[in-house]
N, CA, C and O atoms as a GROMACS GRO file, in nm:
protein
  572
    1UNK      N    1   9.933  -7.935  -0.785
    1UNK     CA    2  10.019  -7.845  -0.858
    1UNK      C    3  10.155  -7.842  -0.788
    1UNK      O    4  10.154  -7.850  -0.665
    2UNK      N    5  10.288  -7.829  -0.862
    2UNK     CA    6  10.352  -7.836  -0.798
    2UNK      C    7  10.437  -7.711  -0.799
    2UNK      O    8  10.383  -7.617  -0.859
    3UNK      N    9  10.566  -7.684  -0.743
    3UNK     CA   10  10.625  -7.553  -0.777
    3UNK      C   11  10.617  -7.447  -0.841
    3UNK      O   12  10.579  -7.331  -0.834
    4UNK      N   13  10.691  -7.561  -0.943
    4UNK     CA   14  10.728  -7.488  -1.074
    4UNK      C   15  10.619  -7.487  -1.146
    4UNK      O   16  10.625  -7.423  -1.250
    5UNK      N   17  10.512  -7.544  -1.118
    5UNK     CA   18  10.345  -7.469  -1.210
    5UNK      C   19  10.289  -7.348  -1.148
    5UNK      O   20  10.229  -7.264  -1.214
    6UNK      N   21  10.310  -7.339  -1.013
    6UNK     CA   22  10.270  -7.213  -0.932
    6UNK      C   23  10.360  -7.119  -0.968
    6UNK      O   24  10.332  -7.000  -0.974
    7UNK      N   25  10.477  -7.170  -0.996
    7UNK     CA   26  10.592  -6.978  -1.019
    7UNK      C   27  10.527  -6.978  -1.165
    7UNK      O   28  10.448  -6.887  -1.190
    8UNK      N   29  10.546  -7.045  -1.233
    8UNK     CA   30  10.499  -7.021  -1.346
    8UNK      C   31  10.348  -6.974  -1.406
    8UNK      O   32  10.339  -6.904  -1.506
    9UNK      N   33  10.280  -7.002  -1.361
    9UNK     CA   34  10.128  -6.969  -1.357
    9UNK      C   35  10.160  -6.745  -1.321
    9UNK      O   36  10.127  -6.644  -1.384
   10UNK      N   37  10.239  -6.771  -1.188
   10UNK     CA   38  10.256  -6.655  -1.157
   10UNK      C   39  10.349  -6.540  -1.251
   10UNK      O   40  10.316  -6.422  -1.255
   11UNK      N   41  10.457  -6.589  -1.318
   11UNK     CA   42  10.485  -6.508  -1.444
   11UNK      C   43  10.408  -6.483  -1.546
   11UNK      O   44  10.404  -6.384  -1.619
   12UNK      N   45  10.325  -6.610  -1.545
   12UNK     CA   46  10.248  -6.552  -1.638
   12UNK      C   47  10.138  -6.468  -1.631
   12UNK      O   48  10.088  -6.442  -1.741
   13UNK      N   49  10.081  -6.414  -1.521
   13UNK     CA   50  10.023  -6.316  -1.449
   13UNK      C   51  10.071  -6.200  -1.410
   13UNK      O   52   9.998  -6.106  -1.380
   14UNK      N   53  10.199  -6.195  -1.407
   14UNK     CA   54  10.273  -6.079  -1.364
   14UNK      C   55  10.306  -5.976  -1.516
   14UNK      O   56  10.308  -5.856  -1.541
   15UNK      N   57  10.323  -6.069  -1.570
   15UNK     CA   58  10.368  -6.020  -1.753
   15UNK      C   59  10.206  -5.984  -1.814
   15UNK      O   60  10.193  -5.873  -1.865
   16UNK      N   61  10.101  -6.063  -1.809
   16UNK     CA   62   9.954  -5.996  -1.818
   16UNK      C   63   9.949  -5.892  -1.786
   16UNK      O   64   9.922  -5.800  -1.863
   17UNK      N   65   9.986  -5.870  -1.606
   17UNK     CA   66   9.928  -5.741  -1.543
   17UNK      C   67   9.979  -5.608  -1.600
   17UNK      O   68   9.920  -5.503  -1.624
   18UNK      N   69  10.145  -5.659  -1.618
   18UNK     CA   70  10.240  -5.589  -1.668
   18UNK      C   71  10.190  -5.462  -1.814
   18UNK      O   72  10.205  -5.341  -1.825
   19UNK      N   73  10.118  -5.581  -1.913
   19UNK     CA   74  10.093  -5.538  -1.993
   19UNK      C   75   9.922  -5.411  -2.020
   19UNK      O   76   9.888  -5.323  -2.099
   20UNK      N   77   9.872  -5.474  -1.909
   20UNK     CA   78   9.743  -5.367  -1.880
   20UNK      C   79   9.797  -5.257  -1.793
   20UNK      O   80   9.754  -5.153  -1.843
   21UNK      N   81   9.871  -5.230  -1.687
   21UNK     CA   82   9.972  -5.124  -1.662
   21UNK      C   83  10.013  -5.003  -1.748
   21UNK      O   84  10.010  -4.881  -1.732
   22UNK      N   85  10.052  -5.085  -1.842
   22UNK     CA   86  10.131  -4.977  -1.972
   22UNK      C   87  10.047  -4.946  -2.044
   22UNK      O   88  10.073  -4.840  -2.101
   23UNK      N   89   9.876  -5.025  -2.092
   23UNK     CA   90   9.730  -4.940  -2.133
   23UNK      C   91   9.721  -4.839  -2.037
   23UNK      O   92   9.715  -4.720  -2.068
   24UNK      N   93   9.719  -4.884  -1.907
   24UNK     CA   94   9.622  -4.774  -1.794
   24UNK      C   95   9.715  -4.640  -1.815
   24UNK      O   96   9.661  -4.531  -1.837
   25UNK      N   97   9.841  -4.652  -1.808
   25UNK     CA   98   9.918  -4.503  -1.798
   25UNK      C   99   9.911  -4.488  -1.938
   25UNK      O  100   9.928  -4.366  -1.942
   26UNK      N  101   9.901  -4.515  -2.035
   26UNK     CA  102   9.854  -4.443  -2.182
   26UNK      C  103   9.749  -4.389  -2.175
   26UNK      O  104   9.733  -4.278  -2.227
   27UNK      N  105   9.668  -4.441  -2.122
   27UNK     CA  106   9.506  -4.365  -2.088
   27UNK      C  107   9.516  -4.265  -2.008
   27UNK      O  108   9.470  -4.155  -2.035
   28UNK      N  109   9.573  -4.290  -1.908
   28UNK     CA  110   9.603  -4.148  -1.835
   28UNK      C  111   9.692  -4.054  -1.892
   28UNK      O  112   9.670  -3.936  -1.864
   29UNK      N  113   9.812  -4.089  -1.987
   29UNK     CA  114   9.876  -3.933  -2.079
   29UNK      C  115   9.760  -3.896  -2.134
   29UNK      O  116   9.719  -3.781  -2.124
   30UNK      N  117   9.688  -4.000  -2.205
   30UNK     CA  118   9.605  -3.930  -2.320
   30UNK      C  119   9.470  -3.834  -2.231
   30UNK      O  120   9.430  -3.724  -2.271
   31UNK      N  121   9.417  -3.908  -2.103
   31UNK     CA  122   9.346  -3.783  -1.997
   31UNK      C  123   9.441  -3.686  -1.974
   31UNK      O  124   9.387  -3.577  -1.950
   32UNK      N  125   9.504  -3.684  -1.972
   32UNK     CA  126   9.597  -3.524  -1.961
   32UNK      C  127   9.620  -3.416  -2.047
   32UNK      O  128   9.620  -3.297  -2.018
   33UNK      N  129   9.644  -3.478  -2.173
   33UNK     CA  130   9.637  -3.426  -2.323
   33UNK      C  131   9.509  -3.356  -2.344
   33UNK      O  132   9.504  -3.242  -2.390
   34UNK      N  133   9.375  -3.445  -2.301
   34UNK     CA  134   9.285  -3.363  -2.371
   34UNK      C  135   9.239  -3.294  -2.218
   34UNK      O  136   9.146  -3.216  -2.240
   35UNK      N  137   9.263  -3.294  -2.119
   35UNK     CA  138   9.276  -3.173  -2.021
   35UNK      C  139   9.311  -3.028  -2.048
   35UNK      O  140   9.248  -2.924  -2.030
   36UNK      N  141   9.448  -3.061  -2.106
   36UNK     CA  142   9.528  -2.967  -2.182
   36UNK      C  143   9.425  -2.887  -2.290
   36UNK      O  144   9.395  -2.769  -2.308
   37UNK      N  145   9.389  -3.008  -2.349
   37UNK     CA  146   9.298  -2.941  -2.500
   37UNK      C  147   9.181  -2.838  -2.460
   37UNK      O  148   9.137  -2.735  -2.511
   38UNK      N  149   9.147  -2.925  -2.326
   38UNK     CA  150   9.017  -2.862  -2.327
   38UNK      C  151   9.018  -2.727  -2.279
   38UNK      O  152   8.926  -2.648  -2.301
   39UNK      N  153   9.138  -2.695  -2.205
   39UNK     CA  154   9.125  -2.597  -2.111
   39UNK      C  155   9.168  -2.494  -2.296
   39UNK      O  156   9.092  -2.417  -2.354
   40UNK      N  157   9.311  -2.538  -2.341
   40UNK     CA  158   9.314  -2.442  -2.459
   40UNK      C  159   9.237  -2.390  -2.557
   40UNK      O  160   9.260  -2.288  -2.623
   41UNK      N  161   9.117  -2.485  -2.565
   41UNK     CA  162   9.006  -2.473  -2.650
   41UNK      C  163   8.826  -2.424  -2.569
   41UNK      O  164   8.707  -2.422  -2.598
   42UNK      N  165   8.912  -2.393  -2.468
   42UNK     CA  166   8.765  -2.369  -2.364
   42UNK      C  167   8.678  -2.484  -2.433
   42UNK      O  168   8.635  -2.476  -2.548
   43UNK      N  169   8.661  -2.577  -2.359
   43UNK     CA  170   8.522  -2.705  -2.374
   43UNK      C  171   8.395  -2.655  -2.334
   43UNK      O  172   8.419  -2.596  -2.228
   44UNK      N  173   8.309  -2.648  -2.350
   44UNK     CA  174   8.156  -2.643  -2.307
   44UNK      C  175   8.163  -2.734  -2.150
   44UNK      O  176   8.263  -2.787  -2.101
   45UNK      N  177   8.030  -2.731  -2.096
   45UNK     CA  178   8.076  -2.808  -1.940
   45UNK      C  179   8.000  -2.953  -2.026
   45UNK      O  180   8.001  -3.058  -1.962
   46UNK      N  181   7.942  -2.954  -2.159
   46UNK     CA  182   7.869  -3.122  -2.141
   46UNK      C  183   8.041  -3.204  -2.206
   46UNK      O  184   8.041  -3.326  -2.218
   47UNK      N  185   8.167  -3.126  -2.239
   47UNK     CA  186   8.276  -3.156  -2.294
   47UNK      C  187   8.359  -3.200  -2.195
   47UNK      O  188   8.430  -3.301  -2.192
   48UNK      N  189   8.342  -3.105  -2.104
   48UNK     CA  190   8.440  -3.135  -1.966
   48UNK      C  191   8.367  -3.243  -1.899
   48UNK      O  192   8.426  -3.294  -1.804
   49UNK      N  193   8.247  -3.290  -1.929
   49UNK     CA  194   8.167  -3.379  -1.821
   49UNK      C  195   8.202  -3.549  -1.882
   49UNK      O  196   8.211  -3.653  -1.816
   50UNK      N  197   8.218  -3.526  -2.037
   50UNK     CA  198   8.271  -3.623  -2.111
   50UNK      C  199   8.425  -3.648  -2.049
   50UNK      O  200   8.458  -3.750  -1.988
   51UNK      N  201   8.496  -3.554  -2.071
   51UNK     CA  202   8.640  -3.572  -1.983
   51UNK      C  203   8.677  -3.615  -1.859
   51UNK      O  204   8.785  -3.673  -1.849
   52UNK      N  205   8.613  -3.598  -1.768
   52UNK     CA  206   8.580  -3.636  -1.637
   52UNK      C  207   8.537  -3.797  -1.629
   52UNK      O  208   8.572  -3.882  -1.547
   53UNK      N  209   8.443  -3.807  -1.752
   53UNK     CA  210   8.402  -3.948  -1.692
   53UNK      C  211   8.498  -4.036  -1.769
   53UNK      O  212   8.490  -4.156  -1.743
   54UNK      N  213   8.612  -3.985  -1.883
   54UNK     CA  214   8.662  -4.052  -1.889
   54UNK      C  215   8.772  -4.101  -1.822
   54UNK      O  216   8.823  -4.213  -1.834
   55UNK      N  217   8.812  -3.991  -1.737
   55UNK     CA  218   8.892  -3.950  -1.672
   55UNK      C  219   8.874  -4.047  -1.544
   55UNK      O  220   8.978  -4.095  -1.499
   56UNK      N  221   8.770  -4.074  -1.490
   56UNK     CA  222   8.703  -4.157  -1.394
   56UNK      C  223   8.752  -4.321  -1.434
   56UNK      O  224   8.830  -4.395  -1.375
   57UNK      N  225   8.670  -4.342  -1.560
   57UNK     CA  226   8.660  -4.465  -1.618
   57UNK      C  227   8.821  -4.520  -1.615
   57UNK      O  228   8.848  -4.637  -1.586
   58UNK      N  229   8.900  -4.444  -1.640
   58UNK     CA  230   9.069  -4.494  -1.655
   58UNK      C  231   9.134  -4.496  -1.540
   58UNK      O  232   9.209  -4.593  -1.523
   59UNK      N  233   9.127  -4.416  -1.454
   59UNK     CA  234   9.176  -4.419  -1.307
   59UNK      C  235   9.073  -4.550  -1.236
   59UNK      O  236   9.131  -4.590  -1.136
   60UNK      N  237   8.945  -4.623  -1.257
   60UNK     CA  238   8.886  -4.702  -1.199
   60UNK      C  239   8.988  -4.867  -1.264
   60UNK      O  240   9.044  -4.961  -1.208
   61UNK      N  241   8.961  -4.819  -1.425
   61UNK     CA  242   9.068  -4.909  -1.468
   61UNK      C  243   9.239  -4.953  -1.394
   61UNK      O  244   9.301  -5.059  -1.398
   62UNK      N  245   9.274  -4.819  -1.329
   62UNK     CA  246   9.391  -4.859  -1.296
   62UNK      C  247   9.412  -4.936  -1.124
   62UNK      O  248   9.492  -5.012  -1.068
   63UNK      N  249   9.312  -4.876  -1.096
   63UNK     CA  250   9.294  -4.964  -0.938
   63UNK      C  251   9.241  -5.121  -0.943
   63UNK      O  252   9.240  -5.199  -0.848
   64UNK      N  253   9.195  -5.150  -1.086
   64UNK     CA  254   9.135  -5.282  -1.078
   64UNK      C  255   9.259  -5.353  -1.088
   64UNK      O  256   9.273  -5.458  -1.024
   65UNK      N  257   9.363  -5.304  -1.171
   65UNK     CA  258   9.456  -5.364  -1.260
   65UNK      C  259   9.547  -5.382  -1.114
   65UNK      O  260   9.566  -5.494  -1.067
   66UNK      N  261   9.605  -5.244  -1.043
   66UNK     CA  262   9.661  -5.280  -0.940
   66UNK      C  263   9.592  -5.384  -0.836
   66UNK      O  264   9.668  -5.468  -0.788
   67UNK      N  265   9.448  -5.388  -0.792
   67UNK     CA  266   9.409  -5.511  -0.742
   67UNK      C  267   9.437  -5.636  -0.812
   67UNK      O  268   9.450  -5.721  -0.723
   68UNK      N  269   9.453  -5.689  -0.926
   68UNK     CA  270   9.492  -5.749  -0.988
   68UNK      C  271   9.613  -5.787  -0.934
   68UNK      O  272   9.614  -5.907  -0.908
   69UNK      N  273   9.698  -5.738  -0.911
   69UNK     CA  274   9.843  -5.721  -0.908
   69UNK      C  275   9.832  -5.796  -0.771
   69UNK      O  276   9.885  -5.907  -0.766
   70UNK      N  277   9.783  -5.759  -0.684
   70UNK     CA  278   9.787  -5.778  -0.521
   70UNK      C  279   9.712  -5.931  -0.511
   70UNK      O  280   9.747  -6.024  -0.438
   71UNK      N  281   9.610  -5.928  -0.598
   71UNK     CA  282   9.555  -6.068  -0.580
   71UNK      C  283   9.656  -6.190  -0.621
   71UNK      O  284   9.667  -6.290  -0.550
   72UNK      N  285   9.734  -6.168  -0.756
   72UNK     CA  286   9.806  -6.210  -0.796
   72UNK      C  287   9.914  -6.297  -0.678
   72UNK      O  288   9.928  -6.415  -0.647
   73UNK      N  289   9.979  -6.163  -0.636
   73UNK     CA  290  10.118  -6.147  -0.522
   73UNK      C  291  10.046  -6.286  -0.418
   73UNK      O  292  10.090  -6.400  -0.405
   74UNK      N  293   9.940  -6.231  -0.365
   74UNK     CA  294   9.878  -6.292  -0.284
   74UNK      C  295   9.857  -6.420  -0.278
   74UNK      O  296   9.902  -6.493  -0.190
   75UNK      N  297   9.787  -6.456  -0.375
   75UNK     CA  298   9.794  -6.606  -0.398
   75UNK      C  299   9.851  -6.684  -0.486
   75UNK      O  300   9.790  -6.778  -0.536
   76UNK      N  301   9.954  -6.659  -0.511
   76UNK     CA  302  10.061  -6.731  -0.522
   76UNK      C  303  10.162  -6.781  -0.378
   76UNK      O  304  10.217  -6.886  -0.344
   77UNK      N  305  10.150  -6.650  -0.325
   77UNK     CA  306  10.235  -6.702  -0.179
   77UNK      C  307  10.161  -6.828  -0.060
   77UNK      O  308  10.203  -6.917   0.013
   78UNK      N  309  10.010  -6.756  -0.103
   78UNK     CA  310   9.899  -6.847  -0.050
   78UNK      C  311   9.931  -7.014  -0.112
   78UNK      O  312   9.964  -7.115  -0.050
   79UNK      N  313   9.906  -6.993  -0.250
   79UNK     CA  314   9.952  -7.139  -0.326
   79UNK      C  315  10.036  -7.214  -0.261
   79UNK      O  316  10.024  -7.321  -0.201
   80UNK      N  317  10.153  -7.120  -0.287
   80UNK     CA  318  10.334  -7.180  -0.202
   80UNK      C  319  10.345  -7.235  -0.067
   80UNK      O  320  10.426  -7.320  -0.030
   81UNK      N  321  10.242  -7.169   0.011
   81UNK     CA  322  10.245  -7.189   0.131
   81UNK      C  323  10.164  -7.333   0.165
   81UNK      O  324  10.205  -7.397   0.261
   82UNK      N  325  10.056  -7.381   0.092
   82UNK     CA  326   9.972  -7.464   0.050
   82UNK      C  327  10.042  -7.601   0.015
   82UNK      O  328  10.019  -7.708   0.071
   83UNK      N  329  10.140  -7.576  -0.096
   83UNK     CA  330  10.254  -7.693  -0.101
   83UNK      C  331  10.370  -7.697  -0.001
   83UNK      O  332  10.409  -7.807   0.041
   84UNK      N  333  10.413  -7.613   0.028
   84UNK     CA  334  10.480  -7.634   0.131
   84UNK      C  335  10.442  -7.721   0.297
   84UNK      O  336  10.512  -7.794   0.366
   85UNK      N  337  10.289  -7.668   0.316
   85UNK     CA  338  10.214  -7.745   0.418
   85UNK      C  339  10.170  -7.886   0.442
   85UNK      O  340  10.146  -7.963   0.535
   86UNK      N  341  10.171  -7.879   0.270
   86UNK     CA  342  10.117  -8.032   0.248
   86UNK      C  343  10.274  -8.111   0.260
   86UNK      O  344  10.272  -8.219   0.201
   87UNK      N  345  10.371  -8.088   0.307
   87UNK     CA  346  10.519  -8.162   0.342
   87UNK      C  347  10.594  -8.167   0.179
   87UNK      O  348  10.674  -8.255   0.145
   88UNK      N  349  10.560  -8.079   0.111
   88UNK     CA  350  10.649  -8.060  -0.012
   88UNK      C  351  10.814  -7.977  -0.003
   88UNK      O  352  10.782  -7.863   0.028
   89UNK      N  353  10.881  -7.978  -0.008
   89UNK     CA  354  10.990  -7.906  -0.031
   89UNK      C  355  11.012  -7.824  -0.141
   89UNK      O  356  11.042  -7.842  -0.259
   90UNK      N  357  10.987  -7.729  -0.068
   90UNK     CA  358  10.982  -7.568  -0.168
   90UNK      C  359  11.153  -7.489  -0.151
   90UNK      O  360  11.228  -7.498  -0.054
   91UNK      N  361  11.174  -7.428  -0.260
   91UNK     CA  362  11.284  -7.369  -0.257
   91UNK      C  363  11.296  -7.212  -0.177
   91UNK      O  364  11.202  -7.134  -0.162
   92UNK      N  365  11.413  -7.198  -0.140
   92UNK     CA  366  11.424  -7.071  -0.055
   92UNK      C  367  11.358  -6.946  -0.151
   92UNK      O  368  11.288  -6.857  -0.103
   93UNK      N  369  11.379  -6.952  -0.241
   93UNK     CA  370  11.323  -6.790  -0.303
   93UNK      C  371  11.150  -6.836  -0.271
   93UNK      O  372  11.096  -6.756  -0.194
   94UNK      N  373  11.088  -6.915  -0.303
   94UNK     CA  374  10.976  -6.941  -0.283
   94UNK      C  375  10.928  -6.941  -0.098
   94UNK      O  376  10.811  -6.935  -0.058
   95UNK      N  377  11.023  -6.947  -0.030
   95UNK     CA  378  10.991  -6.928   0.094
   95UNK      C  379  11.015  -6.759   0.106
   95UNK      O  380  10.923  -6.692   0.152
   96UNK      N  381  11.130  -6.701   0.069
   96UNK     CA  382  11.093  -6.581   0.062
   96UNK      C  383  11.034  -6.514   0.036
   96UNK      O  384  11.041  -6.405   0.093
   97UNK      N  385  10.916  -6.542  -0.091
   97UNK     CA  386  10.820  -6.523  -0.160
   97UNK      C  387  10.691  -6.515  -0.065
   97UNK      O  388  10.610  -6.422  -0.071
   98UNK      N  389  10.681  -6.630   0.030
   98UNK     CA  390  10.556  -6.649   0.116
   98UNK      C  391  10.571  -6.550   0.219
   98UNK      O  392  10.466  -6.497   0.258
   99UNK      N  393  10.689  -6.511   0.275
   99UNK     CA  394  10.723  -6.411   0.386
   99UNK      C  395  10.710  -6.256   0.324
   99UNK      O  396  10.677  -6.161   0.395
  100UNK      N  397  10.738  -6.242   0.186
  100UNK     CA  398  10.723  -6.095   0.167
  100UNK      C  399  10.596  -6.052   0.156
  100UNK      O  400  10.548  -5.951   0.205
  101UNK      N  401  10.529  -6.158   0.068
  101UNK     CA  402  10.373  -6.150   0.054
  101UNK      C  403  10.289  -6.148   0.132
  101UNK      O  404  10.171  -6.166   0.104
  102UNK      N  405  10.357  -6.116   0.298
  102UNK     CA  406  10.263  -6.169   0.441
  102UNK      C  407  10.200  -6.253   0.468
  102UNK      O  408  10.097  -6.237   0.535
  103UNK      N  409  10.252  -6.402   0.414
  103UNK     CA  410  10.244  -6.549   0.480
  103UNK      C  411  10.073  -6.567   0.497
  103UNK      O  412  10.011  -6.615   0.592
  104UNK      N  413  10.036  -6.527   0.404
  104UNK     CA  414   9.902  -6.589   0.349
  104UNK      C  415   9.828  -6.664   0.432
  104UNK      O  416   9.886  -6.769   0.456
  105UNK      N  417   9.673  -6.650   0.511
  105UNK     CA  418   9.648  -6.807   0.594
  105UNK      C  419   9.480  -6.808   0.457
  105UNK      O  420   9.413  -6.911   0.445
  106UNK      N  421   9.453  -6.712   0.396
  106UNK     CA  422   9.335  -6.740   0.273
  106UNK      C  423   9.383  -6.682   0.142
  106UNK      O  424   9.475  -6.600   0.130
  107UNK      N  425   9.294  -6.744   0.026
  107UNK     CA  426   9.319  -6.681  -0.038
  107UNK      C  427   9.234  -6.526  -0.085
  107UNK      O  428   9.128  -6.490  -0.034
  108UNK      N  429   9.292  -6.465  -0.169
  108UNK     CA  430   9.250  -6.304  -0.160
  108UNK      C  431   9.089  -6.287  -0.171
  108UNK      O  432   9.024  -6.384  -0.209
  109UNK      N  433   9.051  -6.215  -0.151
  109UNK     CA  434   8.924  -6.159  -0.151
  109UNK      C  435   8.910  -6.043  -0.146
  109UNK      O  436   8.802  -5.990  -0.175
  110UNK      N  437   9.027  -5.968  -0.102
  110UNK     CA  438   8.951  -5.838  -0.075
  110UNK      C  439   8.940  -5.719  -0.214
  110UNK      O  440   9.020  -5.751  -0.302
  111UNK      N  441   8.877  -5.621  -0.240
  111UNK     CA  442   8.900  -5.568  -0.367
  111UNK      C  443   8.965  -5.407  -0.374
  111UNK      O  444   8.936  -5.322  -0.459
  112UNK      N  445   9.021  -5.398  -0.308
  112UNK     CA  446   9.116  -5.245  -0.310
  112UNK      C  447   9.277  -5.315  -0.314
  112UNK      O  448   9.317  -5.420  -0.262
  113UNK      N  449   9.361  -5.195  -0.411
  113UNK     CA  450   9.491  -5.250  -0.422
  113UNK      C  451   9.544  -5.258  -0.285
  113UNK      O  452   9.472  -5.289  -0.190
  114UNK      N  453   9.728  -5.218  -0.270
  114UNK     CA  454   9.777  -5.164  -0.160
  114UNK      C  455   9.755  -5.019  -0.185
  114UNK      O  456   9.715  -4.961  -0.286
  115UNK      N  457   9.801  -4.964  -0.039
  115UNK     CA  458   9.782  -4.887  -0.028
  115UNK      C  459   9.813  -4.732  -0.140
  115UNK      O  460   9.745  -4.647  -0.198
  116UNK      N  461   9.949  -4.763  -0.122
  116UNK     CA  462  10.088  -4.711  -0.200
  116UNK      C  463   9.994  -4.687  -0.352
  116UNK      O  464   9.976  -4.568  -0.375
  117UNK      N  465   9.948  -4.758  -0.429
  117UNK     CA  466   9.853  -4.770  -0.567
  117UNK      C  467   9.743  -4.721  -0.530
  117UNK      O  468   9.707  -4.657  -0.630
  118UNK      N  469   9.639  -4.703  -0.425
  118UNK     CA  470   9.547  -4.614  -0.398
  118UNK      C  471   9.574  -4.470  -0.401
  118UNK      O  472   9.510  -4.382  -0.460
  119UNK      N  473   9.690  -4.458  -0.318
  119UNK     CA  474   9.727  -4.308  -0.340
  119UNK      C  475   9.719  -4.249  -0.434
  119UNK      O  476   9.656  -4.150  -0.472
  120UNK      N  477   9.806  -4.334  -0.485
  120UNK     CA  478   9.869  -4.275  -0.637
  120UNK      C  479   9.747  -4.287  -0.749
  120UNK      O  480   9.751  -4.226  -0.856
  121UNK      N  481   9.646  -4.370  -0.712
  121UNK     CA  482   9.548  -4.298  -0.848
  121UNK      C  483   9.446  -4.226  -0.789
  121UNK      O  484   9.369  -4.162  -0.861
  122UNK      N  485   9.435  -4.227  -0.693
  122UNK     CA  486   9.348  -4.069  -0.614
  122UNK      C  487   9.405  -3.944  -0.646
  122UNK      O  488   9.340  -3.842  -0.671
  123UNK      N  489   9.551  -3.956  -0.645
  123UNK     CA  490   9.603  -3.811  -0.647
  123UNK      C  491   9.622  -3.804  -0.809
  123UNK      O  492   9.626  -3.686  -0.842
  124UNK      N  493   9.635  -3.894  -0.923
  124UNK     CA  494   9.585  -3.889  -1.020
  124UNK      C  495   9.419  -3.803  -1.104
  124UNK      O  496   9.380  -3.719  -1.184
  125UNK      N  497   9.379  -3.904  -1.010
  125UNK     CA  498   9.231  -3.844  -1.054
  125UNK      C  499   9.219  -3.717  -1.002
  125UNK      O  500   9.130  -3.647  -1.050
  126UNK      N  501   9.298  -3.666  -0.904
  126UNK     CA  502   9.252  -3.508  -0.812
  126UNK      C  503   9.338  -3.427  -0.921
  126UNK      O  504   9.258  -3.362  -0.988
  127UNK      N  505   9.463  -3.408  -0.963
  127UNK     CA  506   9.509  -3.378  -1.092
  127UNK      C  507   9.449  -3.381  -1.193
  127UNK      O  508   9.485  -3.281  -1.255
  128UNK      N  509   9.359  -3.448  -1.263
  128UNK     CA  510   9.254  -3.497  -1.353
  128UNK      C  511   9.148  -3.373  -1.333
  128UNK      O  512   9.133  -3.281  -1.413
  129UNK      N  513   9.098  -3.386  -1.241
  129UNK     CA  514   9.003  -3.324  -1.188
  129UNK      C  515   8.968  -3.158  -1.190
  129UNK      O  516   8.884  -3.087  -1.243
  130UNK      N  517   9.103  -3.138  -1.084
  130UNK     CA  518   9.119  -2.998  -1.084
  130UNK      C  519   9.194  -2.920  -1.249
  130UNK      O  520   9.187  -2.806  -1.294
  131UNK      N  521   9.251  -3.026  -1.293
  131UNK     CA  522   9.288  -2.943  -1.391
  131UNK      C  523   9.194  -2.946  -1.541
  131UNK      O  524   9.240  -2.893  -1.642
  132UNK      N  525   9.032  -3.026  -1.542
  132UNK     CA  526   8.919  -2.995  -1.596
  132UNK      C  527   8.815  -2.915  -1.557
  132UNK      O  528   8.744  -2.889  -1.654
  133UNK      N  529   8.770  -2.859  -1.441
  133UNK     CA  530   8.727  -2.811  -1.373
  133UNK      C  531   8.794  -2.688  -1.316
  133UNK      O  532   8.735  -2.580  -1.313
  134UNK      N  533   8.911  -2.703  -1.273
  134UNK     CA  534   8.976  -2.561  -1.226
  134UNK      C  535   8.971  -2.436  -1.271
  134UNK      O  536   8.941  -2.419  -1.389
  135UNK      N  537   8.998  -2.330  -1.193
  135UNK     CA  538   9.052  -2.241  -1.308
  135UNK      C  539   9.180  -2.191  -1.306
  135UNK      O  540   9.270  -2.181  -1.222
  136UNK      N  541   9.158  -2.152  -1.457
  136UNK     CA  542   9.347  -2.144  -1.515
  136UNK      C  543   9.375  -1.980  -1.443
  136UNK      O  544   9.301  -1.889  -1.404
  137UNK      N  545   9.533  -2.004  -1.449
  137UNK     CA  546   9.518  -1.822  -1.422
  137UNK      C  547   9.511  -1.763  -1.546
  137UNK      O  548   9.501  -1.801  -1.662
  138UNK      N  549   9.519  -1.663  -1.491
  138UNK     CA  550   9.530  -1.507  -1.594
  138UNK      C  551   9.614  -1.529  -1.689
  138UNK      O  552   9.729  -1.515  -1.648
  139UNK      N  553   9.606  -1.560  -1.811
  139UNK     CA  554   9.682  -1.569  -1.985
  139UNK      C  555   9.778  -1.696  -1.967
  139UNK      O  556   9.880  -1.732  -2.026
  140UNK      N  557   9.701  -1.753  -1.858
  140UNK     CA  558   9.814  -1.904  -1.901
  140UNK      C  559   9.748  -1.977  -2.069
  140UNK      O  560   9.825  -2.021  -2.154
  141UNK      N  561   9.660  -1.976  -2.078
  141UNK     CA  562   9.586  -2.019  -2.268
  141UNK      C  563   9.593  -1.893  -2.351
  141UNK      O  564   9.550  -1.904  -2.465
  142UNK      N  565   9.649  -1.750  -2.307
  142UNK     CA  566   9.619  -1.669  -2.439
  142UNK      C  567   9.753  -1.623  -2.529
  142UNK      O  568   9.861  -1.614  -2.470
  143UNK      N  569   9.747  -1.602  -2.630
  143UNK     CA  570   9.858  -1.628  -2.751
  143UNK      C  571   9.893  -1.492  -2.766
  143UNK      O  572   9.977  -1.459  -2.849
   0.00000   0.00000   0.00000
């Protein structure tokens, strides 16, 4: 493979991921919405238990997608680094590419995003969470 099949392979992975990104945070407005609903409509707990797991199911969705993302990053620089070793002449953005991505010596395996994307859908789901389960104050739902 040469370069320009590896950058390219990699846009076209980046524009994929891109596009399951913009599902996962629709799924998460729409877990928020019926958070909202449920608390306004007092849910039963087998309603809130439905909410929760969907609530689960979409935040699991979004850490796969960000692993996705990282595997992606990853081996591509891995790739680059691969032609470059084999005595190919790779272009400077593509060498910059191998250095930002932390100069790769395998390719990915591991299955948690970065870090930065863990956070952020933990503290998602804890938002999720507490605000199906919590309790509201005093006449924040009454009309």
């Amino acid at each position: 493979m040469n370069e320009f099949e590896i950058l390219s392979i990699s846009q076209e992975q980046f524009q994929q991921n891109a596009t399951y990104t913009i599902a996962i945070f629709i799924l998460i407005a729409l877990n928020f919405y019926l958070v909202r609903r449920s608390r306004e409509l007092n849910f039963p707990t087998y309603g809130k238990v439905m909410i929760s797991f969907f609530a689960v199911i979409s935040v699991y969705g979004g850490i796969q997608v960000a692993t996705f993302l990282r595997a992606f990053q990853h081996n591509t620089a891995y790739n680059l680094k691969q032609l470059k070793a084999s005595g190919t002449q790779i272009s400077e953005v593509s060498e910059a590419s191998i250095e930002f991505f932390g100069n790769p010596s395998a390719p990915f395996n591991a299955g948690l995003p970065d870090i930065p994307w863990t956070i952020f859908y933990v503290v998602i789901l804890l938002m999720l969470m507490v605000g199906i389960w919590g309790k509201a104050p005093e006449g924040a739902y009454s009309k």
